[in-house]
C-alpha positions in Angstrom: 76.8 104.2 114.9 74.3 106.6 112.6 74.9 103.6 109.7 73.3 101.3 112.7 70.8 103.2 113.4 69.7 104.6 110.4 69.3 100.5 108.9 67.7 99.4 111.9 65.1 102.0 111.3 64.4 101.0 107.4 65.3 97.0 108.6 62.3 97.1 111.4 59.7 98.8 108.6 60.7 95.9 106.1 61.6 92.8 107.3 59.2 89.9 106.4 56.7 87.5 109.0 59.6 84.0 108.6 57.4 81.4 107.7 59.3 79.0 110.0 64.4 76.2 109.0 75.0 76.8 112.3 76.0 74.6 109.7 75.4 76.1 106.1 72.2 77.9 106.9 73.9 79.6 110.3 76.9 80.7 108.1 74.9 82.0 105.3 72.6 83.9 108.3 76.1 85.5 109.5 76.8 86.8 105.9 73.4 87.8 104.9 73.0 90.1 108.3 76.9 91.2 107.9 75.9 92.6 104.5 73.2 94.8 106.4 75.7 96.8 108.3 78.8 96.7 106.3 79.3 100.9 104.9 79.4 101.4 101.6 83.3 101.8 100.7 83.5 98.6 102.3 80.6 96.9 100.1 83.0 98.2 97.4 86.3 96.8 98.4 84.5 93.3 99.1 82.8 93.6 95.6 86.5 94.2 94.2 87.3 90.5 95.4 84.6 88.6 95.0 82.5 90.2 92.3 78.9 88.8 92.1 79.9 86.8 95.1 77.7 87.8 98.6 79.2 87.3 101.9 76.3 84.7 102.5 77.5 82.9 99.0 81.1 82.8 100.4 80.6 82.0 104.1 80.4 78.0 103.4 83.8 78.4 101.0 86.3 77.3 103.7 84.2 74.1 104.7 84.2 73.0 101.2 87.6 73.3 100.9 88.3 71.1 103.8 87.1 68.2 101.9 89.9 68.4 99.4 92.8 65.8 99.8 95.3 68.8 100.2 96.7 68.6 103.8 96.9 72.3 104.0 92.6 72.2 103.8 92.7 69.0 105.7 94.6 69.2 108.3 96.5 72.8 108.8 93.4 74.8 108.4 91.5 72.6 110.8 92.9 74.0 114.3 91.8 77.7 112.5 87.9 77.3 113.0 88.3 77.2 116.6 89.6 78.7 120.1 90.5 76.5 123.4 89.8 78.3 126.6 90.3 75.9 129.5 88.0 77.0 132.5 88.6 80.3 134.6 91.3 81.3 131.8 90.3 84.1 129.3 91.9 83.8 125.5 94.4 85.8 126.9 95.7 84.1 129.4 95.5 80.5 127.5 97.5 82.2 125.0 97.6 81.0 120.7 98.6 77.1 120.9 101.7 76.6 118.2 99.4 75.2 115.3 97.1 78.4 115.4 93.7 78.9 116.4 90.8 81.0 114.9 91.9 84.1 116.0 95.3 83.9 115.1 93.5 82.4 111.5 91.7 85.7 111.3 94.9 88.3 111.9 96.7 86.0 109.2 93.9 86.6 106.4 93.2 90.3 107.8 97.2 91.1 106.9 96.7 89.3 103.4 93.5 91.3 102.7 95.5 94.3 103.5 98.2 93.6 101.3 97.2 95.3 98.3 100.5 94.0 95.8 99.2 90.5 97.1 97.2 88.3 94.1 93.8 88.9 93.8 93.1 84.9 93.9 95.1 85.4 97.6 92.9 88.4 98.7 90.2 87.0 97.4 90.7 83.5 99.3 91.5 85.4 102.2 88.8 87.2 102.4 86.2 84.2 102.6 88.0 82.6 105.2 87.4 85.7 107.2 83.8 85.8 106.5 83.4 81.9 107.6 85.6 82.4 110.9 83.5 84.8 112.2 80.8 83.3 111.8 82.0 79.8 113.7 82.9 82.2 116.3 79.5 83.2 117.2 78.9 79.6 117.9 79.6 79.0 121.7 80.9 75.6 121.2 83.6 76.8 118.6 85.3 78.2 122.1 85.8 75.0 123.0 87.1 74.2 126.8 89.5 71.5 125.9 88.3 68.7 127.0 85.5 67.5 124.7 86.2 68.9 121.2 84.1 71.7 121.4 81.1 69.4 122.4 81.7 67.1 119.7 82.2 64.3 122.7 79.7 65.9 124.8 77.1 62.4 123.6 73.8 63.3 124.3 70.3 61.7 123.3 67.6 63.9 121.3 64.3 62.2 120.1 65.6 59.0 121.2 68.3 58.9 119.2 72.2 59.6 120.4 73.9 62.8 119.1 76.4 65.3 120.3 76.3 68.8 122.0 78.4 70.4 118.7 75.8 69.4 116.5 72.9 70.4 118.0 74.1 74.1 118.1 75.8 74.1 114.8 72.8 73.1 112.8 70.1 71.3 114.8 68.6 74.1 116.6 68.8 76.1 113.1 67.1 74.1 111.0 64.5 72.8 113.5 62.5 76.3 112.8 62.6 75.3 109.2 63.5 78.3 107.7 66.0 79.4 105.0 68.4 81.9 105.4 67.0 85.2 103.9 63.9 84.3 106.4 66.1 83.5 109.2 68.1 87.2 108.7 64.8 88.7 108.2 63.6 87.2 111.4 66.5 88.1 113.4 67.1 91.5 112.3 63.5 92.6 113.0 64.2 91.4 116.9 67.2 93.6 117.8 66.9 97.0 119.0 69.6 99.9 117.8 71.2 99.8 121.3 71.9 96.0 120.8 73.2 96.2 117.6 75.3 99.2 118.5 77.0 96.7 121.3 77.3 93.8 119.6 79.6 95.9 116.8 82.7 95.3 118.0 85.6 94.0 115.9 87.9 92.7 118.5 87.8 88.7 118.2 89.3 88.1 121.4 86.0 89.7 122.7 83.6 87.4 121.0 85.7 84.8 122.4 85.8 85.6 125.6 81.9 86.3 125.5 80.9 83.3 123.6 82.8 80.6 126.1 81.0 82.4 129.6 78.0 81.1 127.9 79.0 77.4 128.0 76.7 77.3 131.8 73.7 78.0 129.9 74.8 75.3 126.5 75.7 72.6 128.2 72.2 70.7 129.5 72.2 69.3 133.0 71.2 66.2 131.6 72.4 64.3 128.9 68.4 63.7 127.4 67.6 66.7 125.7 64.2 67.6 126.5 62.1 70.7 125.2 62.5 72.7 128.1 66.2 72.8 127.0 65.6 73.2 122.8 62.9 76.1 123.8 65.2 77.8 126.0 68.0 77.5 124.0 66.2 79.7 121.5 67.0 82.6 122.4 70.6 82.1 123.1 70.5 81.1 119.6 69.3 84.1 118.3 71.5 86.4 120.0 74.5 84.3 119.1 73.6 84.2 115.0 72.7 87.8 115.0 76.0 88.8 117.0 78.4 86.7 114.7 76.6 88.8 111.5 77.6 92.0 113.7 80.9 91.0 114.6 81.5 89.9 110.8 80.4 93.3 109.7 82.4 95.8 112.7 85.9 93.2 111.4 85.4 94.2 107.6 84.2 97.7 108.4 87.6 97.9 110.7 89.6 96.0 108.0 88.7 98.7 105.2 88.8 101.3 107.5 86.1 103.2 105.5 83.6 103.9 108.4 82.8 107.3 109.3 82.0 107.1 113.2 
C-alpha cells in the first residue's frame, strides 16, 4: 500500500496533457499501467523471463499466437480468454466449464511461472499469457452471460453502419480518443486517486469477474442505435475498467512473486 501511494504521488506530478486514440492499444494500456505498480523484486523476476520485453510489448503475444494453424492456439486456448456467468449466478456458483475458462487459464500459467525447474521458454510463455488474461478480464464483455458470445451477437448499428457490442468495448471506444498507449496510461493514471488504486489492487480473479459482469446493466444500450449519449457515457466506465485491469495485472504478479512488502 506505501508502493501505491508513494507512485501515485510522483505519477500525479508527471504524467503528460494526452493529446487525444481494448484491442491492441487496451492490452498494451493494461501492461504499461501494470509496470507502474509492480515492486521492484517483481520487475526483476519478470525481467528474468522476458529480458528487454515490457509487459505492454508482451500483452498482445497470446492473440498473435492464435492465428497459428496449431489447434492448441486455435482452438484450446480460445475458451481461456473468457468467463461465462449466466444471470444471478456468481463465478462461483457457475463453476469452471470442462474445456477451461480464463480463470482456470490464469491458475494453470500462475503454477508454471512458479515452477522454477520448468524451461525458461515455458515460464516465459507462461508468463505473457498471464499478462494478456488479465487484461481481457477488465473488459466487461470478456464475462460473458452465455447467451451472445460475450456481445459478439449483441448486433448493433454505430454511424450507420452495423457492428457488435464486443467490438465496440474492445477497441472502438479506445481508439475513438485517438490516442496511443503511453498517452492513454498517462491519461488514466493522472485520474485515479491513491484510495482507488489501493482498492482496485486485488489479485483475486474471481473478484474482477464477479465485478466486471454486475456491470453488463450499464454496457448493454437500451437500444440497438448507438447514439452519443451512450459512447459519452460509456467513458468513464471505460476508464475505470482499463485502469482496473493494469491494477489487477500488477496486485497478480506482485502476489505471484510474492516479493511485496505490505
Amino acid at each position: 500500500m506505501r508502493f501505491i501511494r508513494a507512485f501515485l504521488a510522483g505519477a500525479l506530478a508527471m504524467a503528460s496533457t494526452p493529446a487525444m486514440a481494448w484491442g491492441p492499444t487496451g492490452h498494451r494500456v493494461s501492461g504499461a499501467i501494470a509496470d507502474r505498480f509492480i515492486c521492484g523484486n517483481t520487475r526483476l523476476e519478470i525481467r528474468d523471463l522476458l529480458g528487454v520485453e515490457t509487459l505492454a510489448d508482451a500483452a498482445n503475444w497470446a492473440d498473435y499466437m492464435r492465428m497459428q494453424s496449431d489447434p492448441y492456439w486455435s482452438k484450446t486456448t480460445f475458451n481461456w480468454h473468457f468467463v461465462t456467468i449466466p444471470d444471478g449466478k456468481t463465478y462461483t456458483q457457475a463453476g469452471v466449464p470442462p474445456q477451461g475458462d480464463a480463470v482456470s487459464a490464469l491458475a494453470k500459467f500462475r503454477a508454471v511461472v512458479r515452477d522454477r525447474v520448468a524451461p525458461i521458454a515455458a515460464r516465459r510463455d507462461a508468463l505473457r499469457m498471464i499478462v494478456h488474461i488479465a487484461g481481457d478480464l477488465g473488459q466487461p464483455l470478456h464475462s460473458g452471460n452465455g447467451r451472445d458470445r460475450g456481445g459478439n451477437d449483441e448486433i448493433v448499428t454505430l454511424r450507420g453502419e452495423q457492428t457488435n457490442l464486443h467490438t465496440i468495448w474492445d477497441s472502438t471506444l479506445i481508439d475513438s480518443e485517438q490516442m496511443s498507449y503511453t498517452e492513454w496510461t498517462d491519461y488514466l493514471l493522472a485520474r485515479i486517486t491513491s484510495e482507488q488504486a489501493i482498492a482496485w489492487s486485488t489479485p483475486d480473479p474471481v473478484a474482477w469477474v464477479d465485478e466486471a459482469r454486475a456491470l453488463h446493466p450499464r454496457v448493454y444500450p437500451k437500444s440497438k442505435t448507438i447514439d452519443g449519449d451512450y459512447l459519452y457515457n460509456a467513458r468513464p466506465l471505460l476508464h475505470a475498467q482499463m485502469t482496473k485491469s493494469g491494477l489487477h495485472l500488477a496486485a497478480y504478479l506482485n502476489d505471484l512473486f510474492g516479493h511485496c512488502s505490505r
